[in-house]
N, C-alpha and C positions, 0 to 999 in steps of 0.2 A: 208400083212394086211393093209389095208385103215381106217382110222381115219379121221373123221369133228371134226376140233377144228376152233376157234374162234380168232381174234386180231382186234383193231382199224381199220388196217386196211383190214380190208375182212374177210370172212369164204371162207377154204380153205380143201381142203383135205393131209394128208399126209398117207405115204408108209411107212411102219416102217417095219425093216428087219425081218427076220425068228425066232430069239430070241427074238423077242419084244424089243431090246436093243437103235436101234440106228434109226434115223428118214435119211430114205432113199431118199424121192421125197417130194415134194410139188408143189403143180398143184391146177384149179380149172377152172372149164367148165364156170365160168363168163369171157362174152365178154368183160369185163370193170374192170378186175379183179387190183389191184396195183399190181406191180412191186417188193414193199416189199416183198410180199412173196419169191420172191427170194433168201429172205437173209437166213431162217431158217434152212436149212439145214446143213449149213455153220458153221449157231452159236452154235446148239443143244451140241456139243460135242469140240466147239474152244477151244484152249490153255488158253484161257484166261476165262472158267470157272471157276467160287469161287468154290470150291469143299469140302472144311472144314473148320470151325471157325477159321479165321486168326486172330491176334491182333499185331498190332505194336509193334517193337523190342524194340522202345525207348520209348513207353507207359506202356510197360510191364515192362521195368526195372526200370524205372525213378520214376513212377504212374502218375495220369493226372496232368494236368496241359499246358499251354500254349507254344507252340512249333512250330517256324519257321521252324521245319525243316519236318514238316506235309506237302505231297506230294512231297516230294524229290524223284526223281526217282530213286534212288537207297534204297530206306528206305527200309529197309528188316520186313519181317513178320513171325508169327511164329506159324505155323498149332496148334491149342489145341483139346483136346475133347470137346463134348456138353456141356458135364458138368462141366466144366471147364470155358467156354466162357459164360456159361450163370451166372456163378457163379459173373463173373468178370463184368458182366457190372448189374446184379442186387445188386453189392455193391455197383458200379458206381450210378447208379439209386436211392440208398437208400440214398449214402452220398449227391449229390446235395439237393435231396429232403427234407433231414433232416437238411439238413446245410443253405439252402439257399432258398427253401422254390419252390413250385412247376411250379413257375412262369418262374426261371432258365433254365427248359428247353426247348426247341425249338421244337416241332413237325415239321420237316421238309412233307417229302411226297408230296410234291407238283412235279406233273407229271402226265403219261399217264403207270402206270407201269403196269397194267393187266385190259382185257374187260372183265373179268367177273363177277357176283353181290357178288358173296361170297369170294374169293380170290382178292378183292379189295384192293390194298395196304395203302392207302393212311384211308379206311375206318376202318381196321383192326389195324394200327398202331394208330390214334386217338382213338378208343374204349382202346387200353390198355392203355394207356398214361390217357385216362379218367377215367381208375379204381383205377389209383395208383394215384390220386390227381389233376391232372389234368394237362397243359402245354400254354405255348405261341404260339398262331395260328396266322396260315397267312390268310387273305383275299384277295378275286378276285382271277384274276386269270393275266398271262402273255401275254395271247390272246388277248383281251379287254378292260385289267383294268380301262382306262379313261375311257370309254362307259361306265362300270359300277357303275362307280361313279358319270358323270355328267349328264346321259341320266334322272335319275329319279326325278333331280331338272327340265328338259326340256317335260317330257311326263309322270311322276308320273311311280312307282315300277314296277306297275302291266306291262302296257305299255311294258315298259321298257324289262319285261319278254316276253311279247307276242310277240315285234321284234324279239326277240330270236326264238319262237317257236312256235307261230303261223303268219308268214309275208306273205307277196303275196307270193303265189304260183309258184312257176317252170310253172305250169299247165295257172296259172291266166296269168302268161306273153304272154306264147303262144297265150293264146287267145285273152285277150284284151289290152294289150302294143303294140301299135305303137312304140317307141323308150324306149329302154334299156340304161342308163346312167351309165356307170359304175367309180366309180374312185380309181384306182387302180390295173384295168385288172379284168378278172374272171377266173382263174387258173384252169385248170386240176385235176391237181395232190392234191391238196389241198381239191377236193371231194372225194376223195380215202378214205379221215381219217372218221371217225364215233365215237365219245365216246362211247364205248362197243363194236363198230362193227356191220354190216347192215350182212344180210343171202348173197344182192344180190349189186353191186353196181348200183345206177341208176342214177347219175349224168349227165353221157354223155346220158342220153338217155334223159333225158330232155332237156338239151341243144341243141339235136340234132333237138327238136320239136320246140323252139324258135328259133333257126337259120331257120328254114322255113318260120317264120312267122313275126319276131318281126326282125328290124332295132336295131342293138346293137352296141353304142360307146364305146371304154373303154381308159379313159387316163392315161397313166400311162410312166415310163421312157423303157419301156421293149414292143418292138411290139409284141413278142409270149404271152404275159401274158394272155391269152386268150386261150379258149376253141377254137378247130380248125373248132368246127361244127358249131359256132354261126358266122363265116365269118366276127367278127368284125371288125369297121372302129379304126384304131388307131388316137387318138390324143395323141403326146410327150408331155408328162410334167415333168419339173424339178423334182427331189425329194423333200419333203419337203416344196413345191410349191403350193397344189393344194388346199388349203384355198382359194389362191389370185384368181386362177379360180375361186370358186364357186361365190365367192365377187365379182367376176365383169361379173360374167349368172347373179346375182342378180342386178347389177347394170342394164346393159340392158335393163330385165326386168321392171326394175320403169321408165327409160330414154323413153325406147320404148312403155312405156302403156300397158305393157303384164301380167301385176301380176291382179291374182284374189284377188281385193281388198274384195270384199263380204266374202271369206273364211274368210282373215283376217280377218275381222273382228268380224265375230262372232264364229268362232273357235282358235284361238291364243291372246296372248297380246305379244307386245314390237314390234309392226311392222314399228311404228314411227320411233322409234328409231333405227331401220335397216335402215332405210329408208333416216335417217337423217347422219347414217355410211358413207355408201355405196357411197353417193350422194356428201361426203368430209364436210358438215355441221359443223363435230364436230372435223376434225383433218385438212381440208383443201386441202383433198386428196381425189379425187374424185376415187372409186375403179372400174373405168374403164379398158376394154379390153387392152388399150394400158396401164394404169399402170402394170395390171397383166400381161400382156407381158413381159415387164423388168425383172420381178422376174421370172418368170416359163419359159420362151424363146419360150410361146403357141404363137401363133401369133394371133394378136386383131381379124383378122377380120375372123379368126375360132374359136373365143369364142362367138364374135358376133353372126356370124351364128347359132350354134349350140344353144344357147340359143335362136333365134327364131324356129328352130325348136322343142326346147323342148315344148313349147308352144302351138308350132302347132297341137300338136296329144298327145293322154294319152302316159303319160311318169312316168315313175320310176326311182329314181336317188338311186343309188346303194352306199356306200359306204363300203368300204371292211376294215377287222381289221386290216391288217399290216398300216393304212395310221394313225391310233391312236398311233401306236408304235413307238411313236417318241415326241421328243422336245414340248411341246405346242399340242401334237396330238389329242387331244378332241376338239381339234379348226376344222379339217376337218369335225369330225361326226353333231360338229354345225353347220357350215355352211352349209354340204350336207340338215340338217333336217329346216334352214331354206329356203337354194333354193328351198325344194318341196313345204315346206307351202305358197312360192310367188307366185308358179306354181299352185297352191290351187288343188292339184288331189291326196287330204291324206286319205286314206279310199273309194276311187276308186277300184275296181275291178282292178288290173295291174298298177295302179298307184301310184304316192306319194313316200314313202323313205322305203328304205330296208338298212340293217346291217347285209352285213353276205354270201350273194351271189358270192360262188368263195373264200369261206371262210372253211366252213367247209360240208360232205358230206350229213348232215342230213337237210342244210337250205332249208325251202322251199321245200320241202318234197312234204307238203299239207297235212301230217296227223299229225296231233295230239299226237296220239301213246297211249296206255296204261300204267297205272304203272307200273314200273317193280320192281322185289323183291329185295329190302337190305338189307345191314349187321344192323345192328342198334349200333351207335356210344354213344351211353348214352350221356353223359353233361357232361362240363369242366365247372367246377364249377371256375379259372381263367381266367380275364375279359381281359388279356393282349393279343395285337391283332399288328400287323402289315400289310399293304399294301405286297403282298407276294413277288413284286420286292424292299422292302427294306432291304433284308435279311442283305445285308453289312453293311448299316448304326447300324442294328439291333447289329451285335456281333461288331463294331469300335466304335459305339458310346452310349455306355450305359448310360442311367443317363439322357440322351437328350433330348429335345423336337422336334420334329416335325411336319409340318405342313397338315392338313391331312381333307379334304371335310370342311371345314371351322374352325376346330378345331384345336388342338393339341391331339397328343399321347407323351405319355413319352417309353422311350425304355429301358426296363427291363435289367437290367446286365442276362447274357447267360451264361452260365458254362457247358451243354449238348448241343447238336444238336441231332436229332434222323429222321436219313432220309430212307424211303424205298418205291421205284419204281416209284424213279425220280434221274435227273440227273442234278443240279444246276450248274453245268460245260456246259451246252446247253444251259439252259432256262437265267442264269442270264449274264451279261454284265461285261466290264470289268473284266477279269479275273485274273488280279494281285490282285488288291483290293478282290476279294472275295478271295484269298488264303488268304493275311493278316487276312482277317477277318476270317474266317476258322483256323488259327493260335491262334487265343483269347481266342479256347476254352478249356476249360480242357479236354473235351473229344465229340470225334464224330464219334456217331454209324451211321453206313450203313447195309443195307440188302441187296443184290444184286446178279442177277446171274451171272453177269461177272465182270470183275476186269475194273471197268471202270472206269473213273478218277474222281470220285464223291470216290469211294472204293477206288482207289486209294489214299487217303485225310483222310482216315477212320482210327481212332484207332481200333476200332473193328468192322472186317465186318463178318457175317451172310450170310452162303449162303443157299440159296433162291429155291425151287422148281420154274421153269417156267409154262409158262400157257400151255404146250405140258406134264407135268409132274404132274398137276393134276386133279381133277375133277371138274367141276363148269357150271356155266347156263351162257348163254348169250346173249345181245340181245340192241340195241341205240334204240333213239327216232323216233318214226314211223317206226320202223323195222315192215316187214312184218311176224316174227317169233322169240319167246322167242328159244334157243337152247341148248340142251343139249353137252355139251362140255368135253366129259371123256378124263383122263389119256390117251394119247396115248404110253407112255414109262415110265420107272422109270428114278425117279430122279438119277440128276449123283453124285456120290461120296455119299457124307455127305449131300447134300441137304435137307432140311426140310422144307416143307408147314407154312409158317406164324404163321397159326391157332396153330400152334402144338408150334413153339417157342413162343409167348404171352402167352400161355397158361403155361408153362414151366418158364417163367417169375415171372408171378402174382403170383405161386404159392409160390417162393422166395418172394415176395414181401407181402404174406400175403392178396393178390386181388383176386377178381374171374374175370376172363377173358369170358371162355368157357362156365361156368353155364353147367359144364360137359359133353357138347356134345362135339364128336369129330367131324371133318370136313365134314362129309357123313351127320353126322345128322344135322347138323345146315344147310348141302345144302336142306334138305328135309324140315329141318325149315324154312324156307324162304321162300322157293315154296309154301307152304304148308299156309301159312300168307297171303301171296300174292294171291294164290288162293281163301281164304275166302271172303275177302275182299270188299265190296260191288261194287268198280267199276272195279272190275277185269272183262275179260273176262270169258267166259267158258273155265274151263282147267281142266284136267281128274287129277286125283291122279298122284303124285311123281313119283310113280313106271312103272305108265305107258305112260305118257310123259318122264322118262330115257329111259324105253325102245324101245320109238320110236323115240325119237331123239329131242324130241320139240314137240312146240304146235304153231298154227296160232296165230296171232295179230288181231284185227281190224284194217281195213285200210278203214275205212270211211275217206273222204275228210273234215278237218273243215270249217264252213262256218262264224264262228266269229273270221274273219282276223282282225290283230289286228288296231286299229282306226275304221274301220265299224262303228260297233254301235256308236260310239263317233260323225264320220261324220253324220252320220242321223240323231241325235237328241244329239246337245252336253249339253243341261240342262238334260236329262233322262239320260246321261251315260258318267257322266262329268271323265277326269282324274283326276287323283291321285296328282295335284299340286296345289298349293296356290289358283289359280285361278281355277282352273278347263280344262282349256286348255294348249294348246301347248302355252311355254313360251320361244317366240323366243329374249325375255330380261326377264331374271331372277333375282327379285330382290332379291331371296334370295344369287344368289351368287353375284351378286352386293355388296350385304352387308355383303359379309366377308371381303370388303376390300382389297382382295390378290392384291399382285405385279404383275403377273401374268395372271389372267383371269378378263374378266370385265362380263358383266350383259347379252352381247350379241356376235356371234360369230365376230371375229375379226382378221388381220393378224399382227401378229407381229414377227419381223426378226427372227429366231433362230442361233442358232450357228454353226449347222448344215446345212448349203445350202453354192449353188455354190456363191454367192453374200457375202456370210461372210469374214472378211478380215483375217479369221482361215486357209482360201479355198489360201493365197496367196502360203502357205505354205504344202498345200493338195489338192492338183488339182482336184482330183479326186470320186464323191462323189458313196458310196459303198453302194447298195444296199444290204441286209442281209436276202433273203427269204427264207421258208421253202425248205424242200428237195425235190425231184419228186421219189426218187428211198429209200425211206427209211421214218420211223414217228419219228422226231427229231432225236435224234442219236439214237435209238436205233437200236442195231445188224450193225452196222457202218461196222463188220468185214467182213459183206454177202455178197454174191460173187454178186448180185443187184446192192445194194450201191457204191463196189469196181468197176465194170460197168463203174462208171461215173467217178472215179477217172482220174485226169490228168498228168503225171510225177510222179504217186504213190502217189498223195495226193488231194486234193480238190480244183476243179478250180476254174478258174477267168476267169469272161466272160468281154473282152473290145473291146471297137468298135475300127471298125482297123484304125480310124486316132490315136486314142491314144495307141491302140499299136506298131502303125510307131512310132511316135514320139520318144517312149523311145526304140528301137531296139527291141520289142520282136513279135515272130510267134509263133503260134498254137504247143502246146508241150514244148514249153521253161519253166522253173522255173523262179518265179518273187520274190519278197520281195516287202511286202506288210507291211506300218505300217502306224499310226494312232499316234495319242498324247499320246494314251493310249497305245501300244504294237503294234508287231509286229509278221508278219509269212511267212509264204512259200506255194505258190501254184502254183497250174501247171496253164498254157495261155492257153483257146480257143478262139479267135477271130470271131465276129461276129457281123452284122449290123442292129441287131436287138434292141442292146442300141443305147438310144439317145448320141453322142459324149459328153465327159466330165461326162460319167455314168459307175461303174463298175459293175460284181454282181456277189456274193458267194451267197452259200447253208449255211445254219447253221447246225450244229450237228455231224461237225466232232467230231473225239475224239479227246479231248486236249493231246498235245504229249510233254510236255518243256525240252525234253531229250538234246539239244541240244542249250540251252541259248545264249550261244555265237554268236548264228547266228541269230535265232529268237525266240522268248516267246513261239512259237509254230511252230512245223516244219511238223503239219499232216494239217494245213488250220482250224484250229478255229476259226473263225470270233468275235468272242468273248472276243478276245484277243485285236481287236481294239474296240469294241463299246465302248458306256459311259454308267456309270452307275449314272446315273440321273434323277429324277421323271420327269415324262413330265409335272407336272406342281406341282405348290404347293397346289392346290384343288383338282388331281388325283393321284398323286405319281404313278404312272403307269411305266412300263417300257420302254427306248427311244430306243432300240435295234435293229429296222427296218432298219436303215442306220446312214453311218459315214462316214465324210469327211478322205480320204485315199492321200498317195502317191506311187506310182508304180515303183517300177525299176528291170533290168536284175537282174538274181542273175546267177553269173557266177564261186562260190567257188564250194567248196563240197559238194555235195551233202547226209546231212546226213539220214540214214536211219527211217523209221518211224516204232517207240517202242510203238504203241499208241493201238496196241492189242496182245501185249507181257505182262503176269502175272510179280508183283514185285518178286524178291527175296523171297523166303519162305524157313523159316525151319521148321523141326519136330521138334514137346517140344519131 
């Protein structure tokens, strides 16, 4: 029997065997299909499914409270009934709540844990949390956090949104970009992913239309970082480097009389004062080719160049999310956005600045897309909020203040966490610190379908129907089809749908969750909302979009790209800032005063580059990219993922003078550490990093089975990053790259326990 079910990354088909039980194949007739799928089959029934309410041996007997010895790999667990488990964490629930007031606890959820609109994790756990009093939420997100903080003091909210989702076109480039500017590469694999999932992938077929047409640079430390159809020119750039590039295209630019002073001037303010930057005016450093040479190791007179040709023909300067992920990383997206407005081609047809290209599947589209139906999360009537990469600061420093888009937040004392269908063991940085902090609490609930190292951490974990396990719709932004997405098997063991445990909750708790639907009905709730709706498309009744599988999208082209209207008349369709334009000096963040950022984009050393004097003692600076065979860690265990494994655990790509240098080849195990931890990965050599560059995948599973040797001995990268806000106006996450050192690892080789379940008993 064949089954269409739905993920992030792709719709896909699966084979499910003769008794309905077990998922046999997955496959899918898309030419451009991800790799992920690979892993499902693998995971549906792995060892390391949660299979019954488990609760910690030494939570159970002790009761909550704060415990270093939360994620010890040997902490044993202890299988309960439903009724049992739900017993024990809605006492849990009632005692913080009544003790400490509903502020205490943490709605965790931040991740990518289900593409469907009704089995939303992240949507499902905030509605109940919001029935029973409310909780401490995270903001932004770990993709773009600075963007999202600084772009709306630079281009106003709206703006801000429309880069997101309505930007020049895939389509717009083909036709009318002369040169493609990219910085950062424009990745493959990284158009695989979709929030909810596309019907069809169409990335590379875009790309494959601009590679015919359009001239495409991309700088970055990694020459494959690029799409293979777009035949890009690579320019090497240091990591952490490539502010001082944009600073001195824009120096050129004023030097060589190439900036469209007229845009300036009546669509942006603070161009003086770039002007007065760049030029060395105000520091006595003039941010020339040959300065930024020094730092980035571009060579002058290929920054030179290249900034006369940007010039020369409609150009779009690209910049990509991983370049914000980092130290100061809001400093790239300002410079990119103001090299285009020097270049004056912002709301040009193929021209001007994009955020996002090489980034995620849906950018640049060119459609719009439809509403699509949600859960509805009521209101947290709790004003307490954090930056969602400050979880750590959040449970070590309670009581605190921090510094936050020109303000302060105070960071509530935490006594709950409540995490489900996310894995803060991937997404967040330094991974000792977040154990500690993870130690603070009294108790921390997880939902999960596998014992992953987030459950692994878990006083009480919840296991979880997956999205092959139940029924739901699905469908991303500019999908060409809403989809129906049924059961393809029964859940394993003890599994149970979200909907069904909240609901099972609140009713402990004296809340209404469900408003007495069960999951079928609140899917036809939805649909059926969504259908009404005034700007929904035409869509047939519930019953007969289930029975056919789905229903069509609009896929009209939008034609108010975002700046257009603003370019053509910026007094009739002024932005959403102080002035009304682009504000390439912002005085509003001029005048927070911070240490940190000034009024205009700027280069200032981090601690993080090859130039630091951090670097005498870490030679090696460690790229941290997404995965190409897997969506963050999830299903890590899939025979895809494992694919790419190197000596049984996650490589390390170094160019081979630096792997002469310290004795290692292609299959060796190295030890890998950082100021912050240390791990184990296997060596592929190759000359596609710029020398003195290394680069890991993120989203191994953290493995600390084996301390003695490294912090992690499956390659979690995470175990070296820093967990530090990239600035004190974004607090965003710095986790893109970390200054490393590299050596043979010639001991024993211990085994990796990183998708082996804990110890469990039967009550």
């Amino acid at each position: 029997m064949s089954q269409e079910t739905s993920a992030h990354w792709g719709t896909y088909q699966v084979e499910v065997s003769a008794d309905g039980r077990d998922v046999v194949t997955a496959h899918t007739d898309d030419p451009d299909a991800a790799p992920a799928i690979g892993n499902v089959v693998d995971a549906h029934r792995h060892r390391s499914r949660v299979t019954r309410p488990s609760v910690r041996r030494r939570w159970l007997d002790d009761g909550p409270g704060p415990d270093t010895g939360r994620g010890d790999p040997l902490s044993e667990y202890v299988e309960v009934s439903w009724d049992t488990g739900l017993d024990l964490l809605s006492h849990e629930l009632e005692r913080v709540r009544s003790t400490f007031g509903n502020q205490a606890i943490f709605g965790g959820s931040y991740g990518w844990g289900s593409a469907g609109r009704l089995h939303h994790a992240q949507s499902q756990l905030h509605r109940f949390l919001n029935t029973i009093g409310g909780y401490t939420r995270s903001i932004n997100d770990y993709s773009r956090g600075a963007s999202l903080v600084l772009l709306p003091h630079l281009v106003g909210a709206q703006a801000t949104l429309d880069l997101r989702y309505k930007p020049t076109s895939w389509d717009d480039v083909a036709e009318h970009t002369d040169l493609l500017v990219s910085f950062g590469g424009l990745r493959r694999s990284n158009t695989w992913v979709v929030p909810g999932g596309h019907a069809r992938h169409i990335g590379s077929g875009h790309a494959r239309a601009v590679g015919r047409t359009t001239r495409v640079v991309t700088l970055s430390a990694q020459r494959d970082d690029a799409f293979p159809d777009l035949d890009a020119e690579w320019v090497g750039v240091m990591p952490a480097t490539d502010t001082a590039v944009m600073l001195a295209l824009v120096h050129v630019l004023v030097v060589d009389g190439l900036v469209d002073d007229e845009f300036l001037a009546t669509h942006t303010v603070g161009a003086d004062q770039v002007r007065r930057y760049v030029l060395g005016s105000v520091d006595g450093v003039p941010k020339s080719p040959e300065w930024a040479a020094r730092i980035s190791r571009t060579p002058a007179n290929v920054i030179r160049e290249l900034a006369h040709r940007m010039a020369a023909g409609r150009t779009l300067v690209n910049v990509v999310y991983s370049l914000q992920r980092g130290e100061r990383g809001e400093q790239a997206v300002f410079a990119g956005l103001t090299l285009a407005a020097f270049l004056g081609q912002i709301g040009l047809p193929g021209g001007g600045f994009a955020h996002g290209f090489g980034s995620m599947g849906d950018y640049g589209v060119g459609i719009a897309g439809a509403r699509l139906p949600t859960f509805p999360q009521g209101s947290n009537p709790v004003p307490d909020f954090i930056p969602c990469a400050r979880i750590s600061d959040l449970l070590l420093r309670p009581g605190e203040d921090i510094p936050y888009n020109g303000g302060t937040l105070t960071l509530p004392s935490t006594k709950l966490a409540y995490w489900a269908g996310g894995n803060p063991f991937h997404h967040h940085q330094d991974l000792r610190r977040l154990r500690r902090a993870l130690s603070t609490l009294d108790t921390f609930v997880v939902h999960e379908t596998h014992w992953t190292p987030t459950a692994r951490h878990a006083d009480i974990v919840l296991p979880v129907a997956s999205t092959l396990e139940r029924d739901d719709v699905a469908a991303g932004a500019g999908d060409s089809r809403l989809r129906a997405s049924p059961r393809a098997v029964p859940p394993v063991g003890d599994a149970r749908e979200e909907l069904w445990i909240y609901t099972q909750l609140a009713s402990r708790l004296d809340a209404d969750f469900a408003e007495g639907l069960d999951s079928r009905q609140w899917l036809e709730r939805i649909y059926e909302e969504w259908r009404a709706a005034p700007e929904s498309p035409p869509a047939p009744p519930f019953a007969e979009f289930w029975r056919d599988g789905g229903v069509a999208l609009p896929q009209d082209p939008y034609r108010d790209t975002v700046f257009a209207a603003f370019r053509a008349d910026p007094a009739a369709h002024p932005l959403a800032t102080p002035s009304g334009r682009i504000e390439l000096f912002s005085s509003t963040v001029a005048g927070f005063g911070l240490p940190d950022v000034a009024g205009h984009a700027e280069w200032r050393e981090p601690s993080q580059w090859w130039g630091s004097p951090l670097a005498e003692d870490f030679d090696l600076h460690l790229l941290c990219n997404q995965p190409t065979h897997r969506l963050h860690s999830q299903l890590d265990m899939g025979a895809a993922s494992q694919s790419t494994k190197v000596a049984g655990r996650e490589p390390l790509r170094l160019h081979p003078d630096d792997a002469a240098a310290r004795g290692l080849a292609g299959g060796d195990v190295a030890l890998v550490r950082s100021a912050q931890g240390s791990l184990l990965a296997g060596v592929v050599v190759t000359d596609a990093l710029l020398p003195g560059v290394a680069r890991m995948h993120t989203g191994a599973w953290f493995d600390p089975s084996a301390p003695e040797i490294a912090d992690c001995v499956n390659g979690n990268v995470n175990v070296l990053t820093r967990d530090v806000g990239t600035s004190t106006l974004t607090q965003a996450t710095s986790g893109a790259h970390v200054l490393v050192t590299v050596e043979r690892y010639d001991g024993p080789v211990p085994p990796v326990r990183a998708y082996e379940p804990p110890p469990v008993a039967r009550s």
